[in-house]
MDAnalysis code that builds the backbone (N, CA, C; Angstrom):
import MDAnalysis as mda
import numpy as np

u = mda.Universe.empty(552, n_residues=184, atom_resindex=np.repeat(np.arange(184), 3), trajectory=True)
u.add_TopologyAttr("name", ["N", "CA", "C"] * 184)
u.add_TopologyAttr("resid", np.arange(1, 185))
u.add_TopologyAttr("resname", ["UNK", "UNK", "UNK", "UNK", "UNK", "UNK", "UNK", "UNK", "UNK", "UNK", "UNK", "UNK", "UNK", "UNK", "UNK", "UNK", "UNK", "UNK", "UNK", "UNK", "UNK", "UNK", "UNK", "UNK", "UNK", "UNK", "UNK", "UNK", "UNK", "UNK", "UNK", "UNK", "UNK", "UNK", "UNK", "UNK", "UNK", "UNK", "UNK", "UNK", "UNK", "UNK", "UNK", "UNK", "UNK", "UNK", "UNK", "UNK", "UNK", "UNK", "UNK", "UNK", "UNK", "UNK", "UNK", "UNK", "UNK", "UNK", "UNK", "UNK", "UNK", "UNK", "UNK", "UNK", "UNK", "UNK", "UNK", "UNK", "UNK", "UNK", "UNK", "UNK", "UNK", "UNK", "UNK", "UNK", "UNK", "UNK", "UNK", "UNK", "UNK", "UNK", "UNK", "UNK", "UNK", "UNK", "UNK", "UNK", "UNK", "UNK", "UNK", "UNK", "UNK", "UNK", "UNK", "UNK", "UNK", "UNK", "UNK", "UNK", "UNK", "UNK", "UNK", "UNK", "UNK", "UNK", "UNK", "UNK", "UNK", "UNK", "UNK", "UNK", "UNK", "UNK", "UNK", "UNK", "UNK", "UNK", "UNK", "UNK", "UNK", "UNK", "UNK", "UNK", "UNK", "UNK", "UNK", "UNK", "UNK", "UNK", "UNK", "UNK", "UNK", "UNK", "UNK", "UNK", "UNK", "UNK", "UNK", "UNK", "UNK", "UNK", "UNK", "UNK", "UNK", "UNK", "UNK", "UNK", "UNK", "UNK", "UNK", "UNK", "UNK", "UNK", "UNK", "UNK", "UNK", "UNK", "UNK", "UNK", "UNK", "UNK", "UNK", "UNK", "UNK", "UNK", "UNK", "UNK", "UNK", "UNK", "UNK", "UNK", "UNK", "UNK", "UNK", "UNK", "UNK", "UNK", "UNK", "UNK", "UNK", "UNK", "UNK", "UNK"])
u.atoms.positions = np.array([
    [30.466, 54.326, 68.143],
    [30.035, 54.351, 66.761],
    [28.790, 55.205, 66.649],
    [28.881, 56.003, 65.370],
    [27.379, 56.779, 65.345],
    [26.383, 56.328, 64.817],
    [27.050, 54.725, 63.842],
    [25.686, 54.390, 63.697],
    [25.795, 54.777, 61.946],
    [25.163, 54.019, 61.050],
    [25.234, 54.394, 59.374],
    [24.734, 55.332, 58.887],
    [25.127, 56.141, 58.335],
    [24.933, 57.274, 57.195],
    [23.393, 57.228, 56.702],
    [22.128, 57.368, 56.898],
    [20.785, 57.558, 56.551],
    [20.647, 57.005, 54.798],
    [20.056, 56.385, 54.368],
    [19.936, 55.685, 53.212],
    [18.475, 55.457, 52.404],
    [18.417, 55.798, 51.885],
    [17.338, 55.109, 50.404],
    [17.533, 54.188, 49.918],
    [18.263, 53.320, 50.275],
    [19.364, 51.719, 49.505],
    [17.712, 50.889, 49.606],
    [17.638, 49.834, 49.121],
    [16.551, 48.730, 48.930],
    [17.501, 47.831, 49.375],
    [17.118, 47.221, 50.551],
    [17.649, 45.714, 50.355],
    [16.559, 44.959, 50.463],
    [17.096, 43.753, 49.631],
    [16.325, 42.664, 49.357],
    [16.558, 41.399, 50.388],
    [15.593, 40.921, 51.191],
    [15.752, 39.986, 52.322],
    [15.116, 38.706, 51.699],
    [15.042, 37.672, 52.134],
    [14.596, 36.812, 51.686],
    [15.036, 35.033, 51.994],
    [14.480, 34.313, 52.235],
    [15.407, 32.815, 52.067],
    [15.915, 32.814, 50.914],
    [17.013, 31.525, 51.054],
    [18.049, 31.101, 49.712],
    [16.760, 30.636, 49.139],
    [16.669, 30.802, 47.559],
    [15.528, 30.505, 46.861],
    [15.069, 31.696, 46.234],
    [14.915, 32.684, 46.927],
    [14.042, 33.894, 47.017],
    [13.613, 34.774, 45.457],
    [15.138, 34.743, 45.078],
    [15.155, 35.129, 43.963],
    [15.840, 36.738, 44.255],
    [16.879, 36.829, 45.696],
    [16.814, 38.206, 45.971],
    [18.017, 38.880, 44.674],
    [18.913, 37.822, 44.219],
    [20.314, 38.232, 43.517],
    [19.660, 38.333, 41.733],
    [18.672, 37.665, 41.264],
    [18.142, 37.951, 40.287],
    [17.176, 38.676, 40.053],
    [16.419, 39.259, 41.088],
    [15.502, 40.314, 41.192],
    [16.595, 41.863, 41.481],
    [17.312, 41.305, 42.421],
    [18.418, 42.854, 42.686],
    [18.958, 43.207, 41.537],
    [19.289, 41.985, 40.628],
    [20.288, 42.956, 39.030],
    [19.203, 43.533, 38.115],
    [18.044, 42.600, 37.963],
    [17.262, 43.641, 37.776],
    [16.545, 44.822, 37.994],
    [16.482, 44.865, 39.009],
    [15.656, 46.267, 39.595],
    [17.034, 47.242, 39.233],
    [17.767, 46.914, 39.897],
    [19.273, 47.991, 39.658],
    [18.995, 48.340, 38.335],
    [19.418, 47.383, 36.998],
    [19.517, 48.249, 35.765],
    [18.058, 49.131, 35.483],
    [17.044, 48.804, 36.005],
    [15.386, 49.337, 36.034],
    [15.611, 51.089, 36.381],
    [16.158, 51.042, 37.562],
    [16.122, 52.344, 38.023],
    [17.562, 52.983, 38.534],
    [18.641, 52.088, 37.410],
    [19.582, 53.108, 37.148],
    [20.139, 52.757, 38.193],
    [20.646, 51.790, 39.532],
    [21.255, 52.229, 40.700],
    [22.619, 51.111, 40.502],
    [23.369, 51.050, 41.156],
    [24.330, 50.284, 41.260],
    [23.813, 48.819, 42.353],
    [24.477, 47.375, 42.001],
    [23.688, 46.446, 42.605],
    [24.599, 45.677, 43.358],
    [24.859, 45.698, 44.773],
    [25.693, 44.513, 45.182],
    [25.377, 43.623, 46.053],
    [25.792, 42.177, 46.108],
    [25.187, 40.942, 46.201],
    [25.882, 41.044, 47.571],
    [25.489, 41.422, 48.928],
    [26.436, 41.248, 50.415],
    [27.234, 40.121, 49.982],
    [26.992, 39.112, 50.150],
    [28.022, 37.413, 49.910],
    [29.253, 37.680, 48.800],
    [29.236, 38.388, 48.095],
    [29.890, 38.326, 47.220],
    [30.938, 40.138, 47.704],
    [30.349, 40.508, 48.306],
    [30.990, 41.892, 49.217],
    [32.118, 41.232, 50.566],
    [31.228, 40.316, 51.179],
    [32.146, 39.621, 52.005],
    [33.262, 38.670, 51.344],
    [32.757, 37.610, 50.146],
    [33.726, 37.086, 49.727],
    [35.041, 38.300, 49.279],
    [34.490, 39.353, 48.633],
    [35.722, 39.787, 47.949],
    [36.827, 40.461, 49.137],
    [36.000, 41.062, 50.759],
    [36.458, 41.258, 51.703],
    [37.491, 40.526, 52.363],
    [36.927, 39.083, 52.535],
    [37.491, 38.494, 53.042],
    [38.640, 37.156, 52.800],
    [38.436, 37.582, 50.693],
    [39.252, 36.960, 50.106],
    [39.275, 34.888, 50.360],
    [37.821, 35.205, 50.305],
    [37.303, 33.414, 50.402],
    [36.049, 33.070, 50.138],
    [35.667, 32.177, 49.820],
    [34.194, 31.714, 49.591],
    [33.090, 31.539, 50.962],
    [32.112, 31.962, 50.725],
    [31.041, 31.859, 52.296],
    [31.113, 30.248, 52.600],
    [31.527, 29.789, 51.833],
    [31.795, 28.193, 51.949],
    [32.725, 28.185, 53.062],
    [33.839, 28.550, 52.170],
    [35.393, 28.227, 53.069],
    [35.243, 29.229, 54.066],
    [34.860, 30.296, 54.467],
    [34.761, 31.074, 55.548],
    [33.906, 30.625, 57.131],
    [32.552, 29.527, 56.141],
    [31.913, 28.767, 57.594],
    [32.643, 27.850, 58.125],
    [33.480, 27.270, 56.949],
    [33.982, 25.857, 57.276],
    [35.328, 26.579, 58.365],
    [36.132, 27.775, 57.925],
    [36.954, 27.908, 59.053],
    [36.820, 28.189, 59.828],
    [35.586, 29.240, 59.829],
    [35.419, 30.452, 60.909],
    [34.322, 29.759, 61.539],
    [33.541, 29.043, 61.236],
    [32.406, 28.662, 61.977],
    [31.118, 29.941, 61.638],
    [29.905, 29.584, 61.477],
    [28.782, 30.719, 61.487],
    [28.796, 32.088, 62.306],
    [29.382, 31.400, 63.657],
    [29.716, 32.911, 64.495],
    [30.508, 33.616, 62.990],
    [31.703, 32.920, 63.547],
    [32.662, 34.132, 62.537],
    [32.410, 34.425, 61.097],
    [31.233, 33.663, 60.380],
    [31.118, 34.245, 59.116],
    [29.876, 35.562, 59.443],
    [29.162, 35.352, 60.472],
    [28.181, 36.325, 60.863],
    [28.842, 37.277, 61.142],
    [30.428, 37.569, 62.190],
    [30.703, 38.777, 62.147],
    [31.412, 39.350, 61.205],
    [31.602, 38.049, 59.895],
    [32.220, 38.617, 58.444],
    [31.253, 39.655, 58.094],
    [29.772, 39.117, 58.032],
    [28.826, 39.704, 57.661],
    [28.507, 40.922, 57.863],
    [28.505, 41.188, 58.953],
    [28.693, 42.499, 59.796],
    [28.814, 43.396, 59.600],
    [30.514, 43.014, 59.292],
    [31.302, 44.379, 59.290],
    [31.415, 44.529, 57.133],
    [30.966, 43.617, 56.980],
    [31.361, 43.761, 55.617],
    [29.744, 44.886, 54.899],
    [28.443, 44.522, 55.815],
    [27.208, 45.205, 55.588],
    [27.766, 46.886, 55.957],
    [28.296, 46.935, 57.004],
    [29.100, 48.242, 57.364],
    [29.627, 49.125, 56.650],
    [30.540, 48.090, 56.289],
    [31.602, 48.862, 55.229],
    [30.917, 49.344, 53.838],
    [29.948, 48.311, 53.686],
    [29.206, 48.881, 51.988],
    [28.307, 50.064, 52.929],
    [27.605, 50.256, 53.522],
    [27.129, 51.133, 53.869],
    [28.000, 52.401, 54.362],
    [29.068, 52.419, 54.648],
    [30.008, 53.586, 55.320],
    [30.946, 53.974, 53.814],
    [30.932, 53.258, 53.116],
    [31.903, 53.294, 51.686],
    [30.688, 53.630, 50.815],
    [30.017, 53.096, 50.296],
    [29.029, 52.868, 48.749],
    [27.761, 53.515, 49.430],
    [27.046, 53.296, 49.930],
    [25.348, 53.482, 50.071],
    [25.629, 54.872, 50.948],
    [26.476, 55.241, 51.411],
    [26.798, 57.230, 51.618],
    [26.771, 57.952, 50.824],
    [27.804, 57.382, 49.625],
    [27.706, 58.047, 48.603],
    [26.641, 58.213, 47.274],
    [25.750, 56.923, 47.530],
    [24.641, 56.780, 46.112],
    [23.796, 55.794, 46.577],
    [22.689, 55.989, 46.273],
    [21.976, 54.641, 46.445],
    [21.920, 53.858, 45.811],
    [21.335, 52.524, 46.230],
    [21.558, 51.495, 45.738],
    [20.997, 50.153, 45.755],
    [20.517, 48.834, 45.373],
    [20.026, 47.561, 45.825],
    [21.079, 46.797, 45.766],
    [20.855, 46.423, 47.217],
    [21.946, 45.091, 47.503],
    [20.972, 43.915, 48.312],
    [21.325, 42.678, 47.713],
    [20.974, 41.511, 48.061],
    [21.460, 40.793, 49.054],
    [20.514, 40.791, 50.270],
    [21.544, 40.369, 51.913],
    [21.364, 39.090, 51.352],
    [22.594, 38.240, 52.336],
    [22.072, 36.683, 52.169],
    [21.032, 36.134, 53.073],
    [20.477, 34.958, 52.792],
    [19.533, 34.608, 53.569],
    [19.091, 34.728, 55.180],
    [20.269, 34.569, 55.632],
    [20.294, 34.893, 57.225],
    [20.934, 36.189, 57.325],
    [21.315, 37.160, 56.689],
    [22.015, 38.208, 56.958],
    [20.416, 39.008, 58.032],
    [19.512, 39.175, 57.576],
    [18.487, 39.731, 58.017],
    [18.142, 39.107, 59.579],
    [18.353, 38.056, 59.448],
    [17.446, 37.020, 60.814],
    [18.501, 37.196, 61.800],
    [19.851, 38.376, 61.621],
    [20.519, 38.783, 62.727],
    [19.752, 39.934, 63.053],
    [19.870, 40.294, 64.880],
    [19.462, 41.150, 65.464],
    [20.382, 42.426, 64.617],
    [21.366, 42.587, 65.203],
    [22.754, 43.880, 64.741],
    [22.078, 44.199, 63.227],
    [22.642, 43.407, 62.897],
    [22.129, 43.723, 60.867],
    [20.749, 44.474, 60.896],
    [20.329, 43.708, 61.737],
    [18.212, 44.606, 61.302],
    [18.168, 46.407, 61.761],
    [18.639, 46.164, 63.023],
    [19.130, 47.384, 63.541],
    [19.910, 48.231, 63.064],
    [21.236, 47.961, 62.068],
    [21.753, 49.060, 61.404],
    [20.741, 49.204, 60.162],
    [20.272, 48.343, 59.926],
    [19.171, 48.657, 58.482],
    [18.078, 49.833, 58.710],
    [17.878, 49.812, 59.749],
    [16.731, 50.035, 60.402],
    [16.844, 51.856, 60.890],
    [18.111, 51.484, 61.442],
    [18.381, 53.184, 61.488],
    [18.781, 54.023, 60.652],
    [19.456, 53.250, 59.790],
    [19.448, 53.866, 58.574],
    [18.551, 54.848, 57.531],
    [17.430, 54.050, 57.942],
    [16.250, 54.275, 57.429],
    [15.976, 53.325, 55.914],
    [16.766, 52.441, 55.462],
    [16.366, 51.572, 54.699],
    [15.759, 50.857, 54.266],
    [15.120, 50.720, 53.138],
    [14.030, 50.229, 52.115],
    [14.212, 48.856, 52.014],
    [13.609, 47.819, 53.309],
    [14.055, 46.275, 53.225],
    [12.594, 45.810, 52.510],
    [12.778, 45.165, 51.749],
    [12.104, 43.767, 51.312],
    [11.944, 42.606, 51.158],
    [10.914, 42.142, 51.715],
    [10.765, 40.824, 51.367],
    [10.624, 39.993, 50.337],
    [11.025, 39.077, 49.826],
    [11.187, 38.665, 48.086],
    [10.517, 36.800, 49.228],
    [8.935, 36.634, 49.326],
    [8.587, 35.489, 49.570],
    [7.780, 34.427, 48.885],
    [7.815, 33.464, 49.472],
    [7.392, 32.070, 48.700],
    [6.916, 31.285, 49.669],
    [6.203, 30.162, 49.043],
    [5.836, 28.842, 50.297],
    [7.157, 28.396, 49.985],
    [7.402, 27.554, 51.119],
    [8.568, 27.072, 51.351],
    [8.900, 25.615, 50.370],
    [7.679, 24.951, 50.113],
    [8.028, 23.987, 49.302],
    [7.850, 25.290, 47.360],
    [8.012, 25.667, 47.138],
    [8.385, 26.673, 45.922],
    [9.746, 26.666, 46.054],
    [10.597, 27.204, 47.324],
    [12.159, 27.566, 47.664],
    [13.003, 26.241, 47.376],
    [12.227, 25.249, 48.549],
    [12.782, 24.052, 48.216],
    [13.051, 23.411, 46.108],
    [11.912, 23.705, 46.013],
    [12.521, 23.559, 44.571],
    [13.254, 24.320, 43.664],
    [12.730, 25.112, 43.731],
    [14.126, 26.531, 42.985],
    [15.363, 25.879, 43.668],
    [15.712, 25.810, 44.844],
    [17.227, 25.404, 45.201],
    [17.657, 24.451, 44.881],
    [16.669, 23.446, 44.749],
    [16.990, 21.869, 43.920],
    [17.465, 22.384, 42.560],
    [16.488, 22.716, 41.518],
    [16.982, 22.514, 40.404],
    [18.307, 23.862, 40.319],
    [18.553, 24.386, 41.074],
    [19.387, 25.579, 40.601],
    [20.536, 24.764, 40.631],
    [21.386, 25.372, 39.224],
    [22.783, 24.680, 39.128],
    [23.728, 24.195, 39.725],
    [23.835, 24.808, 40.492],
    [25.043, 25.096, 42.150],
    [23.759, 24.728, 43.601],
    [23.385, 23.747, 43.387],
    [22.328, 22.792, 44.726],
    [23.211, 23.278, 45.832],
    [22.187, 24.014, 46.566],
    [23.521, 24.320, 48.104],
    [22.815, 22.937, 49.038],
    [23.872, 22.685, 49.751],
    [23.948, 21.346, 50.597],
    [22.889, 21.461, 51.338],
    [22.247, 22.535, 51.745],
    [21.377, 22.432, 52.503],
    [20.023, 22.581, 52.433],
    [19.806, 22.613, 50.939],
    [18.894, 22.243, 50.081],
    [18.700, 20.693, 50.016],
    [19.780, 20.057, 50.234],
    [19.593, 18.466, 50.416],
    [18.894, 17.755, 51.455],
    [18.865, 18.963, 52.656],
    [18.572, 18.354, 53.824],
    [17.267, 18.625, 53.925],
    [16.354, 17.998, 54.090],
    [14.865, 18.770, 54.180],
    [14.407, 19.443, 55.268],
    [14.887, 18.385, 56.311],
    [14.197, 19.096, 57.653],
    [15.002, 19.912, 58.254],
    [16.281, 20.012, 57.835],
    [17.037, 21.618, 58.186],
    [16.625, 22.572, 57.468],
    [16.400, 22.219, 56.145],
    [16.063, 23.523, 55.287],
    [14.451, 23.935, 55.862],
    [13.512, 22.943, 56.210],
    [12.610, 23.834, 56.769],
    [12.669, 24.024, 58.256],
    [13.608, 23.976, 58.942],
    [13.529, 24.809, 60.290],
    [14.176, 26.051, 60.157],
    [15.203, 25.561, 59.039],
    [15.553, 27.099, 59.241],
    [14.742, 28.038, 58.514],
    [14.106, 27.639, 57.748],
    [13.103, 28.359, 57.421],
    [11.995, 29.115, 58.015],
    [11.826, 28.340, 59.313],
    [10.616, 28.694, 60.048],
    [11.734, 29.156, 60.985],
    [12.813, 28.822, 61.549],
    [13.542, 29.852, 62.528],
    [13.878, 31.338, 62.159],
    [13.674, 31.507, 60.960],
    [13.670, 32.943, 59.847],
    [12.289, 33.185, 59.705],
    [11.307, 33.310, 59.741],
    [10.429, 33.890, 59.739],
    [10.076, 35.033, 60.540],
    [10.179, 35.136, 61.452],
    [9.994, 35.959, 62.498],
    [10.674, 37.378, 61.931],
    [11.776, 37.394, 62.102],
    [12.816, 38.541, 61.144],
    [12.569, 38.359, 59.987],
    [11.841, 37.557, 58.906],
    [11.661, 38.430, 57.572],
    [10.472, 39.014, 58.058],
    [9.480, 38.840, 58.793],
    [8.400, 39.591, 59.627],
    [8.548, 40.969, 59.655],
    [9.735, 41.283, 60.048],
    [10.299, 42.928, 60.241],
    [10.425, 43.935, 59.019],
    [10.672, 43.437, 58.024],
    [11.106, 43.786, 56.781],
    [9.512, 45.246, 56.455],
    [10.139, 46.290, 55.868],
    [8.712, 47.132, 55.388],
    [7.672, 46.618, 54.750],
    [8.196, 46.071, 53.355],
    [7.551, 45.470, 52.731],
    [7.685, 43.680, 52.089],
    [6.636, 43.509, 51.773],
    [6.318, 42.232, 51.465],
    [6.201, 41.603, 50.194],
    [6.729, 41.043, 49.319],
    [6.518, 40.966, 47.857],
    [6.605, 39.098, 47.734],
    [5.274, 38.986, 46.861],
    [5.149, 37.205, 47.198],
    [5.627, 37.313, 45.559],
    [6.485, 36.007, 45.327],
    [7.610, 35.730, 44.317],
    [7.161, 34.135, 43.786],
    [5.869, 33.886, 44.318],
    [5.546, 32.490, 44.091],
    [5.009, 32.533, 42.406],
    [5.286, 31.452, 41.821],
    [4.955, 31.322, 40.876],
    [5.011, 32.625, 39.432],
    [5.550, 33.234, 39.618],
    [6.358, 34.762, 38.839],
    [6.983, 34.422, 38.431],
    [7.722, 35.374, 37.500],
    [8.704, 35.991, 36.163],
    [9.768, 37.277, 37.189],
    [10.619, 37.089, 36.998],
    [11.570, 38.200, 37.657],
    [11.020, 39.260, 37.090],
    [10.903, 39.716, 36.116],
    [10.555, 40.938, 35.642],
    [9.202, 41.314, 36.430],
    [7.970, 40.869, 36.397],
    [7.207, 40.930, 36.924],
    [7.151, 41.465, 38.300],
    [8.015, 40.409, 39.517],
    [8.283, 41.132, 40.583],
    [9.390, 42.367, 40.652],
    [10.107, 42.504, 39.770],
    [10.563, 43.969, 39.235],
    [9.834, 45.041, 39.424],
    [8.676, 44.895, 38.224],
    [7.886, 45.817, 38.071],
    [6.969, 46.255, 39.541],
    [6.646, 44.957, 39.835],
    [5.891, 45.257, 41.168],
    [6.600, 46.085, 42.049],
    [7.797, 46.207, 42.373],
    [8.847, 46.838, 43.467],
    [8.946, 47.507, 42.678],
    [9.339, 48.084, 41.754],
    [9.365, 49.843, 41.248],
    [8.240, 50.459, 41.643],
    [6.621, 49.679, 41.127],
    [5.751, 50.745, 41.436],
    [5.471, 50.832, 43.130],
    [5.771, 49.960, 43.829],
    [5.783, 49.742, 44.705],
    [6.968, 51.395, 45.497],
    [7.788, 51.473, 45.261],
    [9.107, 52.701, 45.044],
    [8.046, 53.935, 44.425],
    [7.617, 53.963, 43.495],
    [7.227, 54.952, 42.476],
    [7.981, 55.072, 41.292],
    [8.867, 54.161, 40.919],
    [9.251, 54.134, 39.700],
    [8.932, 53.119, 38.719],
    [7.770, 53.980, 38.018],
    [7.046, 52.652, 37.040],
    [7.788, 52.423, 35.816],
    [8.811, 53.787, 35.654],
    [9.418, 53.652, 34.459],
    [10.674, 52.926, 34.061],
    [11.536, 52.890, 33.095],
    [12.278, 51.900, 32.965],
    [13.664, 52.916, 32.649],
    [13.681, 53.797, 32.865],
    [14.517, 55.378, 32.906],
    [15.357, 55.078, 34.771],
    [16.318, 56.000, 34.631],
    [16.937, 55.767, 36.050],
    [16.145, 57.684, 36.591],
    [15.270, 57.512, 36.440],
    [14.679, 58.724, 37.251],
    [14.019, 58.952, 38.697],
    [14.058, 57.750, 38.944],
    [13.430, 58.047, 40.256],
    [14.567, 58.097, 40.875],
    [14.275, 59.485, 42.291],
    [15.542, 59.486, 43.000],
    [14.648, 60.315, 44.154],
])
């Protein structure tokens, strides 16, 4: 393999909580780019829910769903145009994944919070993921992810904010303060 096509893409890293899928549709319409949610790239890939895919495949096999499905948007979509796509929470805290990001030359971000902030965003969010229920899994894995959101270029704290707000911050952050799809 040679390895992914060189990129300007933004991805957004982050724990579940983060705000990476409501910050990604916004920034996208901000600066004009096309926006896709990885989880929802693999679901449509693999023709199942990240639910039903752990429950069959086990985490190994939804990780190498992950994989090849980060691949494919990058060898298909982010060759041809750039773009923000929203990894899922652990998509980043894989070795492989950081490394194709990485050679790519891709624009990763961090979208962070204290962890009791996450914990509540995931509580009240409509669709409570199960592992939002659990406390002391949700904070190990939290702290077992730290290290790899560590890696990420940049850093953007999401505590107590307005999506738009951390929008704006990551455009000027980019150089696009404007609300035009001109930066390129």
């Amino acid at each position: 393999m040679t390895g992914p096509s060189p990129t300007r893409s933004v991805f957004l890293i982050g724990f579940m909580g983060a705000g990476k899928t409501s910050v990604g549709k916004e920034l996208a319409g901000r600066i004009g780019w096309p926006f896709f949610d990885l989880d929802q790239v693999i679901e449509a890939r693999e023709q199942a829910t990240v639910d039903a895919i752990f429950a069959s495949a086990g985490e190994a096999g939804f990780r190498r769903a992950e994989n090849a499905a980060l691949l494919e948007l990058m060898e298909r979509e982010l060759a041809r145009a750039d773009a923000v796509v929203a990894l899922g929470g652990g998509a980043f805290a894989q070795p492989e994944n950081r490394r194709i990001l990485q050679q790519a030359g891709a624009i990763t971000i961090l979208l962070d919070a204290p962890l009791e902030e996450l914990e509540r965003r995931c509580r009240n969010a409509p669709d409570v993921r199960p592992l939002a229920r659990d406390r002391a899994g949700f904070q190990q894995l939290f702290a077992d992810r730290r290290e790899a959101y560590g890696q990420a270029r940049y850093r953007i704290d999401t505590a107590g904010r307005e999506i738009e707000q951390v929008v704006r911050e990551i455009a000027r952050l980019l150089g696009h303060e404007g609300t035009d799809s001109s930066w390129r």
